[in-house]
SEBA-468721 format. One record per residue: residue number from 1; residue in three letters; x, y, z of N, C-alpha, C, O in turn. Coordinates in Angstrom, 2 decimals, m for minus. Each point is the difference from the previous one (the first is absolute). Example, Ala and Ser with C-alpha at 12.3 -4.5 7.8 and 13.67 -1.06 7.14 Angstrom:
2
rec seq->1&type->ALA&n.east->13.19&n.north->m5.69&n.up->7.80&ca.east->m0.89&ca.north->1.19&ca.up->0.00&c.east->0.90&c.north->1.20&c.up->0.00&o.east->1.04&o.north->m0.02&o.up->0.66 .
rec seq->2&type->SER&n.east->m1.39&n.north->1.07&n.up->m1.38&ca.east->0.82&ca.north->1.19&ca.up->0.06&c.east->m0.77&c.north->1.09&c.up->0.73&o.east->0.51&o.north->1.11&o.up->0.17 .
This chain:
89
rec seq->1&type->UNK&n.east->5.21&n.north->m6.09&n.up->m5.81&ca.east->1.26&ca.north->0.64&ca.up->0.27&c.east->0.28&c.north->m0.15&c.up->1.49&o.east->m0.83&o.north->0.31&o.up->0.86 .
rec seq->2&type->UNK&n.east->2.42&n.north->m0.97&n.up->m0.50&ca.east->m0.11&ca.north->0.26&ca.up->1.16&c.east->0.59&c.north->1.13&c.up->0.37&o.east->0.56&o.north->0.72&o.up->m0.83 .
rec seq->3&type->UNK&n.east->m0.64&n.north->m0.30&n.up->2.55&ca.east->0.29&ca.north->1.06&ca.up->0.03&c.east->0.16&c.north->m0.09&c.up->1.84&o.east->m0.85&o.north->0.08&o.up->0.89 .
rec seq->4&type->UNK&n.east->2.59&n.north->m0.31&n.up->m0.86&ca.east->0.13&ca.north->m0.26&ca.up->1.39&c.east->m0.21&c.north->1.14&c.up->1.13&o.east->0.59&o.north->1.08&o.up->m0.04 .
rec seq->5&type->UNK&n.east->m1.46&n.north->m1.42&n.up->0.98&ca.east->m0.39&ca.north->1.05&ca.up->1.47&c.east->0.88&c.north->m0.38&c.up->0.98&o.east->0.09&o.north->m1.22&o.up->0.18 .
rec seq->6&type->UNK&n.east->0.86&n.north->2.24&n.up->0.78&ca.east->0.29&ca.north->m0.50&ca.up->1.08&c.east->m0.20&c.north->1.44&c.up->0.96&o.east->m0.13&o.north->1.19&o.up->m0.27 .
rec seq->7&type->UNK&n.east->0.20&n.north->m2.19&n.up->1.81&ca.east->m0.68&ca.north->0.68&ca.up->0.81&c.east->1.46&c.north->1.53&c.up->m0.20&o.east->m0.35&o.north->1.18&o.up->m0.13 .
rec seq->8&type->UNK&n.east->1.57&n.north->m1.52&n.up->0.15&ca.east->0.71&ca.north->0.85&ca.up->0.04&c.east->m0.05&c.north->1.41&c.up->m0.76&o.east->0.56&o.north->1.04&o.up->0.33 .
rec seq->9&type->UNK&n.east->m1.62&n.north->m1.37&n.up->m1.72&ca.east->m0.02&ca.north->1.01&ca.up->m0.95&c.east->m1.50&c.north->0.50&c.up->m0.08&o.east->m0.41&o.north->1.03&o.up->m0.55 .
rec seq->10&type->UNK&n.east->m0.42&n.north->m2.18&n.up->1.35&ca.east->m1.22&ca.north->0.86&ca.up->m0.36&c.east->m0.87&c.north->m0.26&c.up->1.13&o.east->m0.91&o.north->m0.83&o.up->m0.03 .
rec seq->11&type->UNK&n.east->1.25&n.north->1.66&n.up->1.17&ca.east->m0.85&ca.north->0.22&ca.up->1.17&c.east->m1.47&c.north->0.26&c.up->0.44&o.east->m0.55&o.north->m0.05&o.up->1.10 .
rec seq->12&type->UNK&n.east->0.02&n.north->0.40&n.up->m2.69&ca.east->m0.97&ca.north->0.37&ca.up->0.09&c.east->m1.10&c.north->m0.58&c.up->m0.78&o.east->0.43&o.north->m1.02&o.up->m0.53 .
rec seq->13&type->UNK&n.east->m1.79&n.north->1.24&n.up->0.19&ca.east->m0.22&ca.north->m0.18&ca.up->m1.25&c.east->0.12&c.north->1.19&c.up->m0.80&o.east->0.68&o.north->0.17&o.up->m1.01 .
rec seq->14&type->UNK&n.east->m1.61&n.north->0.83&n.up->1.77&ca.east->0.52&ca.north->0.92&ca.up->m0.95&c.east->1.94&c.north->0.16&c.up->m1.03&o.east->0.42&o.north->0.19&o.up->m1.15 .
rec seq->15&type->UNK&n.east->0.01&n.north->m0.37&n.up->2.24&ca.east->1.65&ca.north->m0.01&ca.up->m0.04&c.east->0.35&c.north->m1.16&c.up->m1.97&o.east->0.71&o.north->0.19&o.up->m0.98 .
rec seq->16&type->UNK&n.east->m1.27&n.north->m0.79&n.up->1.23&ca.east->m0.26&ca.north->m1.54&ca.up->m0.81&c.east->m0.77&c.north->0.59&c.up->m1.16&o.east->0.50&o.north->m0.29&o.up->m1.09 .
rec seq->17&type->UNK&n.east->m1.81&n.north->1.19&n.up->1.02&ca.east->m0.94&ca.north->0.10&ca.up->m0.86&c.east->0.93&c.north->1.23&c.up->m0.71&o.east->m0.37&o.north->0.34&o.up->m1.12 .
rec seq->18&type->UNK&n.east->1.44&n.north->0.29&n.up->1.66&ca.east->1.14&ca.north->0.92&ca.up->m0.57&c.east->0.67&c.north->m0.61&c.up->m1.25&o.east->0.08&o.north->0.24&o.up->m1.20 .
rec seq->19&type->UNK&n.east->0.56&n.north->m1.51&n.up->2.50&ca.east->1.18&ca.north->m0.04&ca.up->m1.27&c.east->m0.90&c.north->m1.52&c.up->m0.99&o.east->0.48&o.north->m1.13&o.up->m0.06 .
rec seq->20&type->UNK&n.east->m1.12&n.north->1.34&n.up->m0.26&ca.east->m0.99&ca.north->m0.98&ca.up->m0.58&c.east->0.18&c.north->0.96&c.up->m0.98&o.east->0.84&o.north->m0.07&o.up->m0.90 .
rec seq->21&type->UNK&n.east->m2.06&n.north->1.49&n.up->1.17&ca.east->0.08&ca.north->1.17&ca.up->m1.10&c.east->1.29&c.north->0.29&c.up->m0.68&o.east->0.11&o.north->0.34&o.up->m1.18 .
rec seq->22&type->UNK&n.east->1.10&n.north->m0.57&n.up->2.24&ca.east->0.95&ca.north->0.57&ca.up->m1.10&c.east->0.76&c.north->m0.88&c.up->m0.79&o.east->0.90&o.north->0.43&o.up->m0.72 .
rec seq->23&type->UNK&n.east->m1.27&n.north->m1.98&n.up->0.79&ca.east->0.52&ca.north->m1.20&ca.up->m0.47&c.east->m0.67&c.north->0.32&c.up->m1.32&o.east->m0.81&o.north->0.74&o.up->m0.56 .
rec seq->24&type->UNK&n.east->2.07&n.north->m2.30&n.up->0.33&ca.east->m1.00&ca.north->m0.11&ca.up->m1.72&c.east->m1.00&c.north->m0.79&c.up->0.19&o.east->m0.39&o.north->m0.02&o.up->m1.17 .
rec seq->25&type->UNK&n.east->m0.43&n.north->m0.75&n.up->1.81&ca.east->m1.08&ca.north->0.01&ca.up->0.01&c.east->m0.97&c.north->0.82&c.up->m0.20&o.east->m1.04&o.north->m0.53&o.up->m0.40 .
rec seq->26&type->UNK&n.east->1.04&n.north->1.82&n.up->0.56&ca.east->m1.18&ca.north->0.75&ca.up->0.03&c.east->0.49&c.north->0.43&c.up->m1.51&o.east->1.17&o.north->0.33&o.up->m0.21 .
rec seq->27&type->UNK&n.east->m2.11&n.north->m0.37&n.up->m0.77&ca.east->m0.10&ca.north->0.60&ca.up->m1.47&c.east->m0.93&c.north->0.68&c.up->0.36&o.east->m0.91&o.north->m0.37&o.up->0.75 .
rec seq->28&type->UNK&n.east->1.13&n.north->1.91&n.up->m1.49&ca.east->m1.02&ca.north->1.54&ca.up->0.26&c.east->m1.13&c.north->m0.72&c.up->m0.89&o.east->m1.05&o.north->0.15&o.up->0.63 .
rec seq->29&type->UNK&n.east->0.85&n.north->m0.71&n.up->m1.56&ca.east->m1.06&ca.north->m0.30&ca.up->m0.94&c.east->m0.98&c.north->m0.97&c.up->0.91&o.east->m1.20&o.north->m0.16&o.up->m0.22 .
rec seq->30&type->UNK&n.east->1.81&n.north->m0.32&n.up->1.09&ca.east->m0.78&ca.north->m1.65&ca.up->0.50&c.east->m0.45&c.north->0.80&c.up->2.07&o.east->m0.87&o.north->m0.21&o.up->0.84 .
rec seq->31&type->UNK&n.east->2.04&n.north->1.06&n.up->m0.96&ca.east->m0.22&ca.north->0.41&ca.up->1.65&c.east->m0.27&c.north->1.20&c.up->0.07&o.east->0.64&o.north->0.55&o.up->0.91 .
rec seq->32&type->UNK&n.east->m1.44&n.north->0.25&n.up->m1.57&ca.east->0.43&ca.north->1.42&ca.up->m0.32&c.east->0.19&c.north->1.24&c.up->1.32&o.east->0.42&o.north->1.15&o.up->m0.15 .
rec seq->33&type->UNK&n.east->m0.73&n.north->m1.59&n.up->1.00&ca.east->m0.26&ca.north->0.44&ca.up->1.43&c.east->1.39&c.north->m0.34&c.up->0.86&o.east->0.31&o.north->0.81&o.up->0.87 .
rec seq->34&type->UNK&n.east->0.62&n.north->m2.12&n.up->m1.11&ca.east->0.55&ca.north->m0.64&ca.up->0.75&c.east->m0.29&c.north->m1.00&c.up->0.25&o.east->m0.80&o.north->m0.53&o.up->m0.77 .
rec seq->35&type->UNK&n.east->1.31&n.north->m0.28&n.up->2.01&ca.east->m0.72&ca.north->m1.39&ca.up->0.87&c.east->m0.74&c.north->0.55&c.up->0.93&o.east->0.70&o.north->0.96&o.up->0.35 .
rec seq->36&type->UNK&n.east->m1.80&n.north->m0.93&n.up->0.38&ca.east->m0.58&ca.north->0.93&ca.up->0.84&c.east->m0.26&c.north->m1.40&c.up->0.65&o.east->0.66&o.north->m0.19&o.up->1.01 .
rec seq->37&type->UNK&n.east->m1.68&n.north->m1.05&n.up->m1.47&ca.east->m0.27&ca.north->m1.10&ca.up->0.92&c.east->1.37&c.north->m1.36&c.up->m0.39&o.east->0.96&o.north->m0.04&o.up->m0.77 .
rec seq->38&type->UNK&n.east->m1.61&n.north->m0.97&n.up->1.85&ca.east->0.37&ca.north->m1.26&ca.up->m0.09&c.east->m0.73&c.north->m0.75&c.up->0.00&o.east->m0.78&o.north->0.30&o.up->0.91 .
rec seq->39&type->UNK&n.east->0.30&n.north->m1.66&n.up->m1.61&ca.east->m0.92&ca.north->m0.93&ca.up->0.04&c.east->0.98&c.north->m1.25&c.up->0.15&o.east->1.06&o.north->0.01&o.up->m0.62 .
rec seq->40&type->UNK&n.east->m1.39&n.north->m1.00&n.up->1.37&ca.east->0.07&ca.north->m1.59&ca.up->m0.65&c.east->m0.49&c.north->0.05&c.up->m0.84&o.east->m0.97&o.north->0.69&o.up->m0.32 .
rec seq->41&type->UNK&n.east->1.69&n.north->m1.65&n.up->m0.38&ca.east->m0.45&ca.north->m0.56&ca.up->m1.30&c.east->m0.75&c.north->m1.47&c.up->m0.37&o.east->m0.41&o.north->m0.45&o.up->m1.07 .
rec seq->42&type->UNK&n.east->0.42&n.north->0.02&n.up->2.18&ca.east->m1.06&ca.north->m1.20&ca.up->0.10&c.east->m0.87&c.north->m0.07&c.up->0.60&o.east->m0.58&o.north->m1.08&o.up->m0.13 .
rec seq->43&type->UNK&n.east->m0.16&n.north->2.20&n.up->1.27&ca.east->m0.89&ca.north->0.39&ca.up->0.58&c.east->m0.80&c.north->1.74&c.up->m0.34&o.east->m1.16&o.north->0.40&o.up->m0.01 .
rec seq->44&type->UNK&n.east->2.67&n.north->0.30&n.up->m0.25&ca.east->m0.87&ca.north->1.41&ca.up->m0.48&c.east->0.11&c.north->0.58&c.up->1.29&o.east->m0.21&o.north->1.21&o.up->m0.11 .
rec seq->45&type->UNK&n.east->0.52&n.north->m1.64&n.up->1.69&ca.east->0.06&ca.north->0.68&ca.up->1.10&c.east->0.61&c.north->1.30&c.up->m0.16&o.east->1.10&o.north->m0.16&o.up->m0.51 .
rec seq->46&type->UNK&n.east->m1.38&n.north->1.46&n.up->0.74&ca.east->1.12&ca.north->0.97&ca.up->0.01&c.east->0.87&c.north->0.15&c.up->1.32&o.east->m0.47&o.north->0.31&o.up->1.09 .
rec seq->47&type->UNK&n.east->2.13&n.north->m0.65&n.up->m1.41&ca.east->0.44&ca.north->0.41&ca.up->0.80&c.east->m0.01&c.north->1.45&c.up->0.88&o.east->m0.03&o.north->1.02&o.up->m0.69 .
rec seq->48&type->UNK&n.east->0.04&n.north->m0.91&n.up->1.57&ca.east->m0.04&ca.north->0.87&ca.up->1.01&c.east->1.28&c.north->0.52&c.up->0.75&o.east->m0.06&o.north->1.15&o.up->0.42 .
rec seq->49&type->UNK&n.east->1.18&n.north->m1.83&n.up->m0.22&ca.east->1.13&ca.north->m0.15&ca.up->0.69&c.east->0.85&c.north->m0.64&c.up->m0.23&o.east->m0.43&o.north->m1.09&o.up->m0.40 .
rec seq->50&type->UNK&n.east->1.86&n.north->1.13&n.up->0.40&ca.east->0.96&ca.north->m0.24&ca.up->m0.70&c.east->0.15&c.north->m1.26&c.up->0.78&o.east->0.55&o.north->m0.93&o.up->m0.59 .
rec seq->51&type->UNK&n.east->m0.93&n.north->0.75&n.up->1.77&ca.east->0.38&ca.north->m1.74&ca.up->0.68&c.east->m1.21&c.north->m0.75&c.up->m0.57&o.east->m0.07&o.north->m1.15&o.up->0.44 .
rec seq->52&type->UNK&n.east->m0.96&n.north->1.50&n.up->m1.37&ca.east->m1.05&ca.north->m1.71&ca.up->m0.67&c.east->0.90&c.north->0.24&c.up->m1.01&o.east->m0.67&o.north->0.03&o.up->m1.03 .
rec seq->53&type->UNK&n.east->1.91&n.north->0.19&n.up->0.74&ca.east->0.39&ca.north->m0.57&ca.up->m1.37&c.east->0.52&c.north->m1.45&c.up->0.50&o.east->0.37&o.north->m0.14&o.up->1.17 .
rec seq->54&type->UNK&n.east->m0.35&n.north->m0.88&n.up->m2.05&ca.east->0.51&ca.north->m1.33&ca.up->0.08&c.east->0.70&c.north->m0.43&c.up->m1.13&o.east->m0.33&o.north->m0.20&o.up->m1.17 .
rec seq->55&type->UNK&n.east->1.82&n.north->0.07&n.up->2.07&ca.east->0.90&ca.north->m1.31&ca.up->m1.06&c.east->m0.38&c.north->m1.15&c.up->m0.81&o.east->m0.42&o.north->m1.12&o.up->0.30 .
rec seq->56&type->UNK&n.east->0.80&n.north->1.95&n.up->m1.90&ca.east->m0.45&ca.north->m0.57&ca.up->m0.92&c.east->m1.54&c.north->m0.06&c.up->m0.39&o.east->m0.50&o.north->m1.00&o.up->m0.52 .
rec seq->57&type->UNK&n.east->m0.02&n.north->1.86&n.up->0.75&ca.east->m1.83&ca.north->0.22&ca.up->m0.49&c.east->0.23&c.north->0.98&c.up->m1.37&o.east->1.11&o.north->0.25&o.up->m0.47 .
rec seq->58&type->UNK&n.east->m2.09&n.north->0.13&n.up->0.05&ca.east->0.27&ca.north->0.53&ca.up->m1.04&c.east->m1.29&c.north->1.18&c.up->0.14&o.east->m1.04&o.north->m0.37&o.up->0.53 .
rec seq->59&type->UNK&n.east->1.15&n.north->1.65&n.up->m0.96&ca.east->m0.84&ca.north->1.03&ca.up->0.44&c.east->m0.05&c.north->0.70&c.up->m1.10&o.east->0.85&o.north->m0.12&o.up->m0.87 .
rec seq->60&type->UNK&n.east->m2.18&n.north->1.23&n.up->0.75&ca.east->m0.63&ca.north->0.66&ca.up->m1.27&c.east->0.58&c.north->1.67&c.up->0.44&o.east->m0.14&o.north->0.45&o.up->1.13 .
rec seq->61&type->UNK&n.east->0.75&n.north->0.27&n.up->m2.17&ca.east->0.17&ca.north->1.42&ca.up->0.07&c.east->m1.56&c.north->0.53&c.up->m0.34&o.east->m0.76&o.north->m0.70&o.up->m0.66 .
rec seq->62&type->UNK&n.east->0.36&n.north->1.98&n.up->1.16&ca.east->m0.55&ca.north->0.72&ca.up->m0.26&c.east->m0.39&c.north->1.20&c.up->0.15&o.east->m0.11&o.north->0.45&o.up->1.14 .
rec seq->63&type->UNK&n.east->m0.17&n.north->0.32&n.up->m2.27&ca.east->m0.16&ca.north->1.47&ca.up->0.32&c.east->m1.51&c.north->0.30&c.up->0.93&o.east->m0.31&o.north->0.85&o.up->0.84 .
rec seq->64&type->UNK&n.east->m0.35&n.north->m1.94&n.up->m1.43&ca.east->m1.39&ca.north->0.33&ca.up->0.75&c.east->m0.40&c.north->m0.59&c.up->1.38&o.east->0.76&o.north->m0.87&o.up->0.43 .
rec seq->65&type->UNK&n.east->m1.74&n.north->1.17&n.up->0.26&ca.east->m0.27&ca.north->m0.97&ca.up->1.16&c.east->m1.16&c.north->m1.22&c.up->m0.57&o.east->m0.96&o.north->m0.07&o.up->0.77 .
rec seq->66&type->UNK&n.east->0.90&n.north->m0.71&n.up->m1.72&ca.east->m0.75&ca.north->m0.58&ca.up->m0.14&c.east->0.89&c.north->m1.31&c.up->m0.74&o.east->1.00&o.north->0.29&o.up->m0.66 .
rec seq->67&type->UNK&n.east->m1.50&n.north->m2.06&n.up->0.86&ca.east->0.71&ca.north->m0.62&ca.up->m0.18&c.east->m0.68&c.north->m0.47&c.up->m1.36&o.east->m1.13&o.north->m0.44&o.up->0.20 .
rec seq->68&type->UNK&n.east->1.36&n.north->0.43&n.up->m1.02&ca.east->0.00&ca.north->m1.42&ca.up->m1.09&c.east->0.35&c.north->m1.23&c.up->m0.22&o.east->1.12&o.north->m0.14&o.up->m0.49 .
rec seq->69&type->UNK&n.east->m2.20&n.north->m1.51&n.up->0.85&ca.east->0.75&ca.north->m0.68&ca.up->0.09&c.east->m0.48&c.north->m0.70&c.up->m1.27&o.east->m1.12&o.north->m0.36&o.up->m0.38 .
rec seq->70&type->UNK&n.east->2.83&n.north->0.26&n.up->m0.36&ca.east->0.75&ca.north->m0.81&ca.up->m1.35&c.east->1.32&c.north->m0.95&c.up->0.59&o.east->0.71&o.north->0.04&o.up->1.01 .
rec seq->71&type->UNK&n.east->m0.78&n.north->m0.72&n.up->m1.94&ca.east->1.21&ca.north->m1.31&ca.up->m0.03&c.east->1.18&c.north->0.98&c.up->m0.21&o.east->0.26&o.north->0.42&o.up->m1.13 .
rec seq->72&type->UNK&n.east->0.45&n.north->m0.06&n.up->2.21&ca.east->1.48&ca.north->1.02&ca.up->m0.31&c.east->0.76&c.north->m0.70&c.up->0.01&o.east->1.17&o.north->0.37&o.up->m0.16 .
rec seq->73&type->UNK&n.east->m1.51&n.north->m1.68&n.up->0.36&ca.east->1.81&ca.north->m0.69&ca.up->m0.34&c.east->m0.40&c.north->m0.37&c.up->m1.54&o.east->0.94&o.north->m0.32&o.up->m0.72 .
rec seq->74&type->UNK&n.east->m2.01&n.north->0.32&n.up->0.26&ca.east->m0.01&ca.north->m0.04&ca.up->m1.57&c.east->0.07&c.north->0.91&c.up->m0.68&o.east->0.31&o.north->m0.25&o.up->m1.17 .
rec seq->75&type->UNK&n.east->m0.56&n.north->1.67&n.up->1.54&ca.east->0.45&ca.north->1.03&ca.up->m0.73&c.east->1.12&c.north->0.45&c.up->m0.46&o.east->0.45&o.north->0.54&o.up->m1.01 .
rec seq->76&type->UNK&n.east->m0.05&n.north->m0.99&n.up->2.24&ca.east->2.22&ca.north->0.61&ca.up->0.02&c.east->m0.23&c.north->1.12&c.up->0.94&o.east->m0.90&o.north->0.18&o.up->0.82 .
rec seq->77&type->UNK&n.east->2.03&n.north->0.60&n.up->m1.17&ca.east->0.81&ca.north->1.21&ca.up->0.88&c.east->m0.82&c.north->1.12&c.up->m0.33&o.east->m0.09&o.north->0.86&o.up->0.88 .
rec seq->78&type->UNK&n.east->m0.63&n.north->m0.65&n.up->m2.12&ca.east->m0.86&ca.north->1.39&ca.up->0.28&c.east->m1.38&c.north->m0.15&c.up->m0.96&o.east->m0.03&o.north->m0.80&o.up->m0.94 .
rec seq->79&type->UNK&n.east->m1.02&n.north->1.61&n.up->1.28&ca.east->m1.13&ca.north->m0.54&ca.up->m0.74&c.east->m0.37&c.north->1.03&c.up->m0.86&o.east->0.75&o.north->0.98&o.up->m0.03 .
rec seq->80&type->UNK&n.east->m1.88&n.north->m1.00&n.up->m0.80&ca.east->m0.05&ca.north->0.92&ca.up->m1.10&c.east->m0.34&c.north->1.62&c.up->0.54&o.east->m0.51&o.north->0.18&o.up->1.10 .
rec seq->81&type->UNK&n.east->0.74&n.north->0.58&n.up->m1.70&ca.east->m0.27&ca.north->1.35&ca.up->0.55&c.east->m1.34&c.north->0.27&c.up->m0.49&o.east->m0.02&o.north->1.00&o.up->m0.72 .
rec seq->82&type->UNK&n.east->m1.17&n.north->m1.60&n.up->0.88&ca.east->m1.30&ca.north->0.22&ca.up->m0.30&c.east->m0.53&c.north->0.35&c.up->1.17&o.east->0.55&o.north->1.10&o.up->0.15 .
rec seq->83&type->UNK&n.east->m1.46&n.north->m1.30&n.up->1.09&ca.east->m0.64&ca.north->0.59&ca.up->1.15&c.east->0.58&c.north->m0.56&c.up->0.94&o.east->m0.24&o.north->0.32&o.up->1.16 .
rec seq->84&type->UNK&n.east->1.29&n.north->m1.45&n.up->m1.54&ca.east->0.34&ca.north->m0.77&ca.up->1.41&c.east->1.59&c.north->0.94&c.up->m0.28&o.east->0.74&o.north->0.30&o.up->m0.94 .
rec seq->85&type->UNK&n.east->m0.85&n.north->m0.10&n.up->2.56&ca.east->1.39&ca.north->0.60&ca.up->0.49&c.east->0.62&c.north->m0.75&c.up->1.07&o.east->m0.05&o.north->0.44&o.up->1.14 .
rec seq->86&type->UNK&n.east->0.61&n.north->m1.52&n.up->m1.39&ca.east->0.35&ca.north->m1.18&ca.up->0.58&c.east->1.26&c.north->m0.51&c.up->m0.33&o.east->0.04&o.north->m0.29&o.up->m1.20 .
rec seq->87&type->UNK&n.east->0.97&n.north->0.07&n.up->1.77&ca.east->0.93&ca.north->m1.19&ca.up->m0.05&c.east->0.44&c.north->m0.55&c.up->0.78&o.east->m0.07&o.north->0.35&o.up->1.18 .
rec seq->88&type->UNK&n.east->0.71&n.north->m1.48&n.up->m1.65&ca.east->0.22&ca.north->m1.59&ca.up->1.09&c.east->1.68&c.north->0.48&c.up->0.28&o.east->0.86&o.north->0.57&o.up->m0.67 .
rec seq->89&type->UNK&n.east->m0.93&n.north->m1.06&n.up->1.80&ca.east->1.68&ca.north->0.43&ca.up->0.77&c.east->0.05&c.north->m0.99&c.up->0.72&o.east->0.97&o.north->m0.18&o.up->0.74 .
C-alpha cells in the first residue's frame, strides 16, 4: 500500500506514526496497539526520524519494537493477523 509522506504534513515521526494509526493502513486486528515503529523493508533498520525516510523505499508498520524479516513485496498490503503485527507501506 502506498501511502504518501510530506514534510508539510508530517513533521515528525511521531507526528507520521499518528496519522499512519489513523489511516487505513492500520487494521485493529493486524495493529492492535496502532503504528508505534518503522522498519525498512529491505534491511529491517528501524527508523528513528522522519528525515531517514527515502523517496520511493518501501517501509514495515509496526506495533512492536521488533523487526521480522519476510518478502513484503510478496505478501501485499497487510499480513495475516497471527503473531506478526506488521504491514508494508
Amino acid at each position: 500500500m502506498v501511502y504518501p509522506v510530506s514534510a508539510e504534513h508530517h513533521r515528525t515521526l511521531d507526528a507520521l506514526l499518528e496519522a499512519l494509526t489513523q489511516s487505513v493502513i492500520c487494521e485493529r486486528t493486524v495493529l492492535p496497539l496502532g503504528v508505534r515503529y518503522l522498519f525498512t523493508a529491505d534491511t529491517g533498520r528501524r527508523v528513528t526520524a522522519i528525515d531517514q525516510l527515502q523517496d520511493g523505499a518501501s517501509y514495515v508498520c509496526s506495533t512492536r519494537p521488533t523487526f521480522r524479516h519476510l518478502d513484503y513485496n510478496r505478501i501485499g498490503a497487510v499480513l495475516p493477523s497471527r503473531s506478526l503485527h506488521q504491514a508494508r507501506i
